[in-house]
N, C-alpha and C positions, 0 to 999 in steps of 0.2 A: 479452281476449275469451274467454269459456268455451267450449269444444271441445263439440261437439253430436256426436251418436252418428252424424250423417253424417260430417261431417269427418276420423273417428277410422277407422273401420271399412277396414278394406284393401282396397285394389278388387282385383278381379278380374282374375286373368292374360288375355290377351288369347291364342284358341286358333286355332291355325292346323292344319289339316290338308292331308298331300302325296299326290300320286300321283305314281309316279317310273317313267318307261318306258325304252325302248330301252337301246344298249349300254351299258360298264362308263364308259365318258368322259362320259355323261351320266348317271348311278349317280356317280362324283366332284361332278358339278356341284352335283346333289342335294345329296350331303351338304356342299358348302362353304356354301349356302342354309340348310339346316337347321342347320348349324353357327352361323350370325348368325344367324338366327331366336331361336335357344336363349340365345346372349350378350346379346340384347336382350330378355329376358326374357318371350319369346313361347311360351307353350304347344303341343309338338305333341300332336296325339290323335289317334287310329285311325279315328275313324268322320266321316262327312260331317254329323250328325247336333248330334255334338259342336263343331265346328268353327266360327269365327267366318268364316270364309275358306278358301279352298280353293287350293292351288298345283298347276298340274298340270304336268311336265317330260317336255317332250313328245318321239317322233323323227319324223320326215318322212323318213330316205334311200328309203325303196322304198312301192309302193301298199299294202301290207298295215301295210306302219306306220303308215301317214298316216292310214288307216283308224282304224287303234287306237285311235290318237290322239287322234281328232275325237271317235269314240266314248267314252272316257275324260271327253273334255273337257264333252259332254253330257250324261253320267251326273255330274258332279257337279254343272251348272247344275240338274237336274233336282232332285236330293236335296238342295242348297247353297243355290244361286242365287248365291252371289258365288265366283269364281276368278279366278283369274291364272295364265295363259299364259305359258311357258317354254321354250325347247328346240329342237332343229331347225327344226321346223314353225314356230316362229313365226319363223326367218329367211326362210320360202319365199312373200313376199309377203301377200296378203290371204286365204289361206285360210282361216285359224282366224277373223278379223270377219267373212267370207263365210257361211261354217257359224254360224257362233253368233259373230252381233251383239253379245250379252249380255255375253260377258265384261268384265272390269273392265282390263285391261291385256295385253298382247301384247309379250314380249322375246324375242331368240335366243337359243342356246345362252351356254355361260360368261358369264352376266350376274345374277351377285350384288346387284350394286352397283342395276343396273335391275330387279330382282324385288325387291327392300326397296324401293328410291325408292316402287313401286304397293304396296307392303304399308302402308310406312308411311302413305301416302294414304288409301288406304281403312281400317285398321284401326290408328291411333298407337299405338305400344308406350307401355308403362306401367311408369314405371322403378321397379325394387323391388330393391335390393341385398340383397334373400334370397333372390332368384330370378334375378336377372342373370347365372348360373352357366354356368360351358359345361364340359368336360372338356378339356384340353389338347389330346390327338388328335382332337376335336371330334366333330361328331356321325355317326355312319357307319350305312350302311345294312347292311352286311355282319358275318356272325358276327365275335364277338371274337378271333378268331385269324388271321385274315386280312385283308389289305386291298389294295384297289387303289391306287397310288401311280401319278398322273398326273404323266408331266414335259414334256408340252405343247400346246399347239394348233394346232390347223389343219394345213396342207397344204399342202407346194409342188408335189405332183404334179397331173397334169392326166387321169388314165385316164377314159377316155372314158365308161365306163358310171357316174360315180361325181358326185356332185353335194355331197360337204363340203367341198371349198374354196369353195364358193360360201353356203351352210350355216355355220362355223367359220371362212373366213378362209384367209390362209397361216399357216404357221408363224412360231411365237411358244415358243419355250424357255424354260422357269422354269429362274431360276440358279439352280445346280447345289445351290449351300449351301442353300437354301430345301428343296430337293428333300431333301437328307441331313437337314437339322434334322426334318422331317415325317415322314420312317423313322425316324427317332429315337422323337422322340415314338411312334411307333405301335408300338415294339419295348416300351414302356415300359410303354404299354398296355395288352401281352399278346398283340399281333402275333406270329406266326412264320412267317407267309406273305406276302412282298410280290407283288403282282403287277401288271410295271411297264409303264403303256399311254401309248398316244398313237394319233395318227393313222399315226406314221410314227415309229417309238421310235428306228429307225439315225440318221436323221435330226436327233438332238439335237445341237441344239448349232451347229448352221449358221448358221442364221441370225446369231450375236449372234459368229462367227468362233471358235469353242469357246473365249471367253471363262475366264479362268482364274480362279476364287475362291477364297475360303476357309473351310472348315470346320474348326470345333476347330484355327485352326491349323496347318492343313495347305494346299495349294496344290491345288486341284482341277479339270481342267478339264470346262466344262460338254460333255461328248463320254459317248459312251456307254461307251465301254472303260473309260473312267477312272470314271464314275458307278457301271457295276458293281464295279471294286477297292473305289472306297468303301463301296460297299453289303454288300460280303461281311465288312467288318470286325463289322458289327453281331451275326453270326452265325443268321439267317435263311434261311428259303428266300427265293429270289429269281427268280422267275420272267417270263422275257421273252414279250411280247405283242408282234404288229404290227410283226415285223422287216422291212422293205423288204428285199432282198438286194444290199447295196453291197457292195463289196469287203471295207472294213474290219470286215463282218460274223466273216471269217476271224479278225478276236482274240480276240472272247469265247471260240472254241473252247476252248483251251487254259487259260480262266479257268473251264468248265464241268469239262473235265478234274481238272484239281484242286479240283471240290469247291466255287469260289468265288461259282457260280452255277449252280439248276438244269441238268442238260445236257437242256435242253428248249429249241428256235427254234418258234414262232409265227409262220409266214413264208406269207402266201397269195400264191399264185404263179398262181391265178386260173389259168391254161392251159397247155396246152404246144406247139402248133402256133404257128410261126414267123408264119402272117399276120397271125392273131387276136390272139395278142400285138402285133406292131405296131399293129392296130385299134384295142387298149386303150389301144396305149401305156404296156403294162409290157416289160420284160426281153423280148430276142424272142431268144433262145436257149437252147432247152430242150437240148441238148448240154452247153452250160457248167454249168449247174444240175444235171445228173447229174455232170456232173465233180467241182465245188463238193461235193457229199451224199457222193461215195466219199470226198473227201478229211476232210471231216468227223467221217466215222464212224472211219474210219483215226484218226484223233486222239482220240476220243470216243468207242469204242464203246458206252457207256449212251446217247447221245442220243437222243432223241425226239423227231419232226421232225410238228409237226405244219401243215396246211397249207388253203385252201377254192379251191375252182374254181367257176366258172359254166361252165355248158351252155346251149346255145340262144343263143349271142352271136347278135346279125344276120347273117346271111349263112354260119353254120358250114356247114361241108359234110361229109356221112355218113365220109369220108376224113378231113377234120378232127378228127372228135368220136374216130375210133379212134385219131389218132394220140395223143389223151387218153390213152387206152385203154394203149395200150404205155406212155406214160410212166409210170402209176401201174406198170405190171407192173416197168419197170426201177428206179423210184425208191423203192420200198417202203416209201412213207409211214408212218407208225403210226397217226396219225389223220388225219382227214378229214372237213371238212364242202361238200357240193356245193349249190349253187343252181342252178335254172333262171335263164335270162338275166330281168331286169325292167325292161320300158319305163319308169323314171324320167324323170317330168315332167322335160326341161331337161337329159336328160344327152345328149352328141354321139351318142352309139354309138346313137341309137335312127336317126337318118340314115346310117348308116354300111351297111346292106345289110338286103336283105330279111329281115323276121320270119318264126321258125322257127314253123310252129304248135303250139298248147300240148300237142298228144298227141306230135309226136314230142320235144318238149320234154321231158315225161313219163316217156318210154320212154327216153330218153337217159339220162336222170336214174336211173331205176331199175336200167341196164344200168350206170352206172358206180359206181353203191352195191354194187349186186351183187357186184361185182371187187374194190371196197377193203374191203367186210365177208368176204373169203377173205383178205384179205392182212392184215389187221388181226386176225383169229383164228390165223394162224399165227405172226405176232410175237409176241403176247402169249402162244404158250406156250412162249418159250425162258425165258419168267421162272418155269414150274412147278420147284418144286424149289429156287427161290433164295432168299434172307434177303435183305429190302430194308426200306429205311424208310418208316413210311409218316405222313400226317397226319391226326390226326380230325379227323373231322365232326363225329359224332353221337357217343355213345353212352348202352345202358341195359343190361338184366340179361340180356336175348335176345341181343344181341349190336352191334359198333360196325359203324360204315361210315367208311371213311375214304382217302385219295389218296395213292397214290405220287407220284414225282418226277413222270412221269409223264405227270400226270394236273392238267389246269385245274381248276379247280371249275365245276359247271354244263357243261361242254362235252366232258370226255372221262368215262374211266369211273370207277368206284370200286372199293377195296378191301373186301370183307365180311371182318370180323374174326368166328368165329363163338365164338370161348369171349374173352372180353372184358374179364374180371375185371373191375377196378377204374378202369377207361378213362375218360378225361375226353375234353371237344372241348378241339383244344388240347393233345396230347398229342401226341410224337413218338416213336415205337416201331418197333420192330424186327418182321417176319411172315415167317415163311414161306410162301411160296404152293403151294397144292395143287390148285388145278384155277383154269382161266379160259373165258372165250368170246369173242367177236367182242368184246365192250365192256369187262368188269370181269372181276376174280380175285378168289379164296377162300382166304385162309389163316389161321394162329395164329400166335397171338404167340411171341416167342422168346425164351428166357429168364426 
């Protein structure tokens, strides 16, 4: 039979566009979705316009996210008309078919496997072995130099104001090798910033009894101490996220020490008053926690402790919130992010004692900014004068922006490089710093 200019002509990539919200563990989720999207040779594209289908990955923990959320999800039924639901919010019951009937499918968080089952439904991929292409380190939402490296899910703690165990699940650890071969790949990539999350990172490894694998060869247990030794062989920055504070947190010290892992902790410690902590149901002794932090620094004096509180828990009392207050003064965080307390649909802590009202909510909130934007400008100038390293971001002819140790991406400050030469992102160099403020420093390069 002779081929007719139908039969012959290549069809059409089949084009999907994402909207990707909330934290860096749904930012992971994103790109493992887009990662198969791209292997099954499905088109991404930037506009709703373009797009045969629409995925949007959604969060639900607090009212301003849910919010976002919904809002996101009707801005592209609007522009779209076809989407798929993704992401916290669609763990939280009926709300997203509540809100918008319309959509096409509704999955939770970490669900690949159930965001294609509804892709492939409404939209069949279309196999083309010219386009079936993916990149080894797959597809990533973040600059090429850095990357979040997830090593697991969910939750076994229960804190009262918090609702992703119920969202995510318990904990679930990816073995360890999995974990190291994916650093791999991403060092290979052009990676030289891991930044390594979870819901509970101390926590690796529990569950499965820190189960012992093998990488390259090696005997590795799936535990966090031993995941950073291996992580520091790659020679990356390595940067810890979402430390719970267990005891065994005490060994990275001395692997920070020597270089083998950022000396930066990621540790929300949410409060320091002894009832509120029970309330939550985290750690209820702000004592030992200053203990913990001298003895730390004594081993590490570069560390960088950074940490988040909520104010306006139920029931705090003006005595409570100062005793806040002294802790930041004796524990002298570096950074710091505060929240006001948020009635989360379904979390305990909203029956737990009377609601603060939102003004003095407010006023708390600004009286304890206030105190760690003086402590936070005076840490940051024992670094005037010093030669550190730092990593780009950006650069052009005006001048680079880029992160010390330090410094997260998105959440703490930046370095301004202002004579820049030949600076790439992805460049790891030497500054000296010459002036800073409450957030970020100024200096040149060295050498």
């Amino acid at each position: 039979m002779k081929s007719t200019p139908e039969n012959t002509a290549p069809q059409r990539a089949r084009k999907v566009g994402f909207v990707s919200l909330g934290c860096p563990k749904a930012t992971v989720d994103s790109e493992h979705i887009l990662t198969q999207l791209r292997a099954e040779g499905y088109d991404l594209v930037p506009t709703y316009e373009d797009a045969d289908l629409v995925v949007v990955n959604t969060c639900g923990f607090i009212d301003a996210a849910v919010e976002e959320s919904l809002d996101a999800i009707g801005e592209a039924l609007n522009e779209n008309g076809k989407v798929i639901v993704t992401g916290c919010l669609g763990a939280k019951g009926d709300v997203v078919k509540l809100a918008h009937p319309q959509v096409l499918a509704v999955t939770g968080p970490h669900a690949t496997t159930e965001v294609m089952d509804a892709v492939h439904q409404h939209l069949p991929p279309q196999h083309d072995p010219f386009i079936d292409l993916v990149p080894p380190q797959g597809v990533r939402l973040t600059p090429r130099h850095y990357a979040y490296l997830k090593i697991s899910e969910g939750c076994n703690h229960r804190c009262t104001f918090c609702i992703i165990p119920a969202l995510r699940g318990d904990l679930v650890s990816r073995p360890v090798n999995e974990v190291l071969a994916e650093a791999k790949r991403l060092k290979e990539a052009g990676v030289q910033e891991l930044l390594v999350i979870s819901q509970d990172t101390s926590a690796y490894g529990i569950d499965v009894k820190y189960k012992t694998e093998f990488w390259e060869g090696m005997p590795v247990k799936t535990r966090m101490t031993e995941l950073c030794e291996a992580l520091s062989s790659l020679g990356l920055w390595v940067r810890l996220h979402y430390v719970y504070p267990y005891p065994h947190v005490d060994e990275i010290i001395p692997l920070m020490n020597a270089g083998k892992v950022l000396p930066y902790l990621d540790i929300p410690f949410q409060h320091a008053n002894p009832r509120i902590l029970k309330a939550m149901k985290r750690p209820a002794s702000s004592e030992k926690v200053l203990s913990r932090i001298k003895k730390w620094r004594e081993q590490c004096p570069d560390l960088t402790l950074r940490s988040t509180f909520i104010v306006g828990f139920p029931g705090e009392t003006e005595a409570e919130f100062q005793e806040l207050l002294d802790f930041l003064d004796e524990a002298q965080l570096d950074r710091v992010g505060c929240f006001t307390y948020s009635p989360v649909e379904g979390a305990v802590a909203n029956e737990l004692g009377e609601a603060i009202p939102e003004e003095i909510n407010e006023e708390r909130l600004a009286r304890f900014m206030e105190k760690q934007i003086a402590i936070s400008t005076e840490r940051l100038k024992r670094n005037i004068g010093k030669e550190i390293e730092v990593l780009v971001d950006e650069a052009s002819e005006e001048g680079a922006i880029a992160r010390s140790m330090a410094d997260a991406p998105d959440i703490d400050g930046l370095v301004y490089i202002l004579e820049p030469g030949d600076l790439q992102a992805g460049d790891r160099v030497m500054v000296r710093i010459e002036q800073t403020d409450e957030h970020d420093m100024w200096g040149v390069l060295v050498g």
